[in-house]
C-alpha positions, -999 to 999 in steps of 0.1 A, spaced: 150 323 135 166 295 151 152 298 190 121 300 199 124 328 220 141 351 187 106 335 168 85 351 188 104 382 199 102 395 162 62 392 164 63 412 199 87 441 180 69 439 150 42 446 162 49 472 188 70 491 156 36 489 138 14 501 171 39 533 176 43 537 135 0 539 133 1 565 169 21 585 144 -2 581 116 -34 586 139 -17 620 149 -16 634 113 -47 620 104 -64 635 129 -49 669 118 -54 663 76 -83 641 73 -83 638 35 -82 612 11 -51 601 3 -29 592 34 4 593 40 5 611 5 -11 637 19 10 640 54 40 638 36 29 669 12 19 686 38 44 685 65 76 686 38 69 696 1 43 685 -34 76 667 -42 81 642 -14 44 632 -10 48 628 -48 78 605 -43 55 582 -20 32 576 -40 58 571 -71 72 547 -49 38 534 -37 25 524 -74 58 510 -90 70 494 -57 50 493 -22 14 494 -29 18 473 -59 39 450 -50 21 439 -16 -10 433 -39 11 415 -58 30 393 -33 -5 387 -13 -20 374 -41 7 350 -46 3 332 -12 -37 332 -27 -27 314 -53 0 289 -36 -28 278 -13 -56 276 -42 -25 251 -56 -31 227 -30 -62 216 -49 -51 216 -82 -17 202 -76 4 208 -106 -20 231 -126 -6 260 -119 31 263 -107 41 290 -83 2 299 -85 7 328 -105 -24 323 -125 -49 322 -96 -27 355 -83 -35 375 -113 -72 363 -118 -76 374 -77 -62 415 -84 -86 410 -120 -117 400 -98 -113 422 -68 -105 449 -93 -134 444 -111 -157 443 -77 -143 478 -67 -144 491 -102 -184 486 -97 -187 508 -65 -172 516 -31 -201 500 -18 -196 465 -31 -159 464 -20 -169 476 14 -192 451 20 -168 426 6 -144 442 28 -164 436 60 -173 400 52 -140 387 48 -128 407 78 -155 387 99 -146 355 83 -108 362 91 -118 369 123 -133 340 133 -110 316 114 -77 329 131 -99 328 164 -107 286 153 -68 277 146 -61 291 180 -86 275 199 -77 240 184 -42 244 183 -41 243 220 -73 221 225 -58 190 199 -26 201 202 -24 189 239 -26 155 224 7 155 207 34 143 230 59 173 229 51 208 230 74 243 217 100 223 207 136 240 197 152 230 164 182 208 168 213 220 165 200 257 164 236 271 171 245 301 184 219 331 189 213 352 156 230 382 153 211 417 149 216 414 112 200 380 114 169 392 133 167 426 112 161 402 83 138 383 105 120 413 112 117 424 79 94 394 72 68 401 106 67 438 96 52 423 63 32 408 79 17 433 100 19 459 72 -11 475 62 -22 494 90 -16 532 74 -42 519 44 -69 530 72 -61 566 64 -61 566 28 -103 569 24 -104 596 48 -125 615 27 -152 590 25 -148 578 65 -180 598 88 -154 620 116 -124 609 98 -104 629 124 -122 607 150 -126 576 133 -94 564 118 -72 569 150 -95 550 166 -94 524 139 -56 526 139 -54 522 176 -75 494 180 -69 476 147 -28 474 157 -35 462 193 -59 433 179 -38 424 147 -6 422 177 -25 399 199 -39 376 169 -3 372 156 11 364 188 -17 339 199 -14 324 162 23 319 161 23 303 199 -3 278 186 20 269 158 53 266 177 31 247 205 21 223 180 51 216 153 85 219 159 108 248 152 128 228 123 92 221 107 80 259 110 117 268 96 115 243 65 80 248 57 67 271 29 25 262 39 32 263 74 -8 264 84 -13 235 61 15 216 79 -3 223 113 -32 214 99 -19 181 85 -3 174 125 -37 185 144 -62 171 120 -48 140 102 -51 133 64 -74 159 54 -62 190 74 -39 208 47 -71 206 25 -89 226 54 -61 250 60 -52 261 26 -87 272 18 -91 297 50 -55 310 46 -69 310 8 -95 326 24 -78 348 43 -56 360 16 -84 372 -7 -104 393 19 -69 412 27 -63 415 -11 -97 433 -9 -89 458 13 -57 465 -6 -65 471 -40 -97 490 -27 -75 517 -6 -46 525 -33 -64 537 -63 -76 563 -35 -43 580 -34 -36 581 -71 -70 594 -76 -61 622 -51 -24 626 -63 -43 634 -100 -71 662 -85 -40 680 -77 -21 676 -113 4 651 -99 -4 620 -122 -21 617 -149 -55 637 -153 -77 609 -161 -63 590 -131 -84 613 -112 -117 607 -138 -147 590 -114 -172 567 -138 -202 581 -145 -222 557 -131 -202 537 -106 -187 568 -93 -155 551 -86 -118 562 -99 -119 533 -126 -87 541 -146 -65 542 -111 -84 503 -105 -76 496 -139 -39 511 -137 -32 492 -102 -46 463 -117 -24 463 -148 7 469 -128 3 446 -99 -6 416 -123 29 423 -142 47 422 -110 35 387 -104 39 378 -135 78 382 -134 90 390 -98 95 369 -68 80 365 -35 110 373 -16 122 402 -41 89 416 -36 86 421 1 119 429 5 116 461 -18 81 468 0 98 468 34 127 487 25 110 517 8 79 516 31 98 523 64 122 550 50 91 570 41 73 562 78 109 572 89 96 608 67 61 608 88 81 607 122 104 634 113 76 652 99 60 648 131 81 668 153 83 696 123 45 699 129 50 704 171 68 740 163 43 749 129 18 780 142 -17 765 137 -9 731 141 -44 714 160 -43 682 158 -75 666 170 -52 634 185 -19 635 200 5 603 200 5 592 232 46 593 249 57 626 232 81 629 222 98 591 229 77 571 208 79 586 174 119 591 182 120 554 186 102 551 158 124 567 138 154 554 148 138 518 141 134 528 107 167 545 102 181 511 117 156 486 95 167 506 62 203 505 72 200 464 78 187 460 45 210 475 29 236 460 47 227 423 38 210 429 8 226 459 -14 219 454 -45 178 450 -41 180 482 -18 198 501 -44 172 490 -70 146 501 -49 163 535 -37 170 543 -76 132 535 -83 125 562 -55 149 591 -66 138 582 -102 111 600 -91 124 635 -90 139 642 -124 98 633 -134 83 656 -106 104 682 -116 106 679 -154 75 668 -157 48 670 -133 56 704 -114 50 721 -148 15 709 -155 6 712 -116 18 747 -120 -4 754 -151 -38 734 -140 -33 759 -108 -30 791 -134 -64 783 -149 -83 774 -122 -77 809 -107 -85 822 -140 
């Protein structure tokens, strides 16, 4: 974005698109509290096919690929201290989804408490760059500084794009809802997690961003690919990018965590109900977690780094995310007219919110595919590719594993 203002107006609508996209989710959380998320809502409020298209979608494309584009910022920052070791820091990438795969492979417990100490650390790092941003930062001669030569204002296709990059960002926030089934009140619980967790991730964002803008210039955040390590290097001196790249490191790896923890969650629930793979669904004997959908997740997001791009890989995620949360606001209004519908949470500005919801979505998909075709066709053929193997394939077996257990 070339204004300042345009900067930080894409982290105000990101994230109040992700605060009324997670009152959405809350709603039908509240209302199917099971393992297995938006897979779930999706099969419930439409069809077995379309919840089976998310999470087709979710393990070739979206949950994949945000592993995988995650752990390359781990592994661009980890470059900083072995400078040319490791170009594009794919090998520090893959060995993060091996590790953290092989921590949650060992038990829930161990990834939750791994979980919960990088959250903390996080915390309290984001809370340390905004404190000293505007403490040191006062000493630097000019503040919020505009590029030069910025032009004229973007257009909406300009800031669609710009958007796509702070939803990114802020994506993540549905994840909450795919343990439900080992959360205490789940129908209690994760809306408040969702509610709270959106509000806090909005303000951290916002206060982050202002304490980068007040300290470099707009042409430096625009140009720079380790933006905290630049604002390190202006704050701190000779030394600072060191100190930077190791909590964004940092930060990286704890949200990797979370990540590859939740998604083996929904495959393990897609495969209970014969829509993958039986021994997706297989829990270890000892561990008593869903190993082979770590393992598979593992495999898959490590071949994604291993030949995709950074770009290429958000893009897709953001593209194919929001057409299916586009899905859970429709499905939301079928819901209001079902018999027997209780939710235990109601989203809050019925019924405006989820339609502006779903008209942002409808509008982010449409931009995409405006400026960027050919990616959004890849990734909408990767989606329908889905339905000649529910149909073909999977419905079949469903059908038959249903047979026998009422036999």
């Amino acid at each position: 974005m070339p204004t300042l203002g345009g900067t930080l107006l894409v982290w105000a609508v990101s994230g109040a698109l992700s605060l009324a996209g997670a009152l959405v989710c809350a709603e039908l959380a509240s209302a199917f509290p099971r393992t297995g998320g938006v897979y779930v809502f999706l099969k419930e409020t439409f069809s077995p096919a379309i919840g089976f298209l998310w999470g087709w979608a979710m393990f070739w494309s979206i949950h994949s690929g945000i592993i995988a584009a995650l752990s390359v910022v781990f592994g661009r920052h980890v470059g900083h201290f072995f400078p040319g070791s490791d170009p594009g820091g794919r090998g520090a990438a893959i060995a993060a989804i091996l590790a953290l795969s092989a921590v949650n492979y060992a038990g829930v417990r161990h990834g939750s408490r791994l979980q919960t100490a990088f959250t903390a650390g996080k915390a309290l790092a984001v809370l340390l760059i905004i404190v000293l941003g505007f403490s040191l930062g006062s000493r630097l001669p000019r503040h919020f500084v505009s590029a030069a030569g910025a032009g004229p204002a973007p257009s909406l296709l300009q800031f669609g794009q710009a958007l796509i990059a702070g939803l990114f960002a802020f994506g993540g926030w549905h994840m909450v809802t795919y343990t439900a089934g080992e959360t205490r009140d789940p129908a209690r619980t994760i809306p408040r997690a969702l509610l709270a967790g959106s509000a806090l991730v909005t303000l951290a964002y916002g206060a982050l961003n202002a304490a980068y803008l007040y300290v470099l210039p707009l042409e430096n955040v625009i140009s720079s690919t380790r933006l905290a390590a630049d604002f390190a290097d202006a704050l701190l001196g000779a030394g600072g990018a060191a100190v930077m790249s190791g909590l964004v490191a940092f930060s990286t790896f704890g949200a990797l965590s979370g990540i590859i923890l939740a998604g083996p969650r929904v495959y393990f629930s897609m495969a209970r109900e014969g829509l993958l793979f039986h021994w997706a669904g297989e829990i270890h004997p000892r561990f008593g977690t869903p190993h082979q959908a770590i393992v598979l997740q593992a495999v898959w997001s490590s071949a994604l780094v291993a030949t995709g791009t950074y770009r290429q890989l958000f893009t897709r995620v953001i593209h194919t995310e929001w057409l299916f949360f586009g899905l859970l606001a429709l499905g939301l209004f079928r819901l209001r007219r079902r018999d027997g519908y209780a939710p235990r949470y109601r989203v809050w500005g019925y019924p405006v919110v989820p339609a502006v919801f779903l008209a942002a979505c409808l509008a982010i998909v449409l931009n995409q595919t405006i400026v960027d075709p050919l990616e959004s066709a890849s990734g909408l053929f990767l989606v329908a590719l889905g339905l000649p193997v529910y149909y073909y394939w999977v419905r079949p077996r469903a059908g038959r594993r249903q047979n026998l257990g009422g036999h």
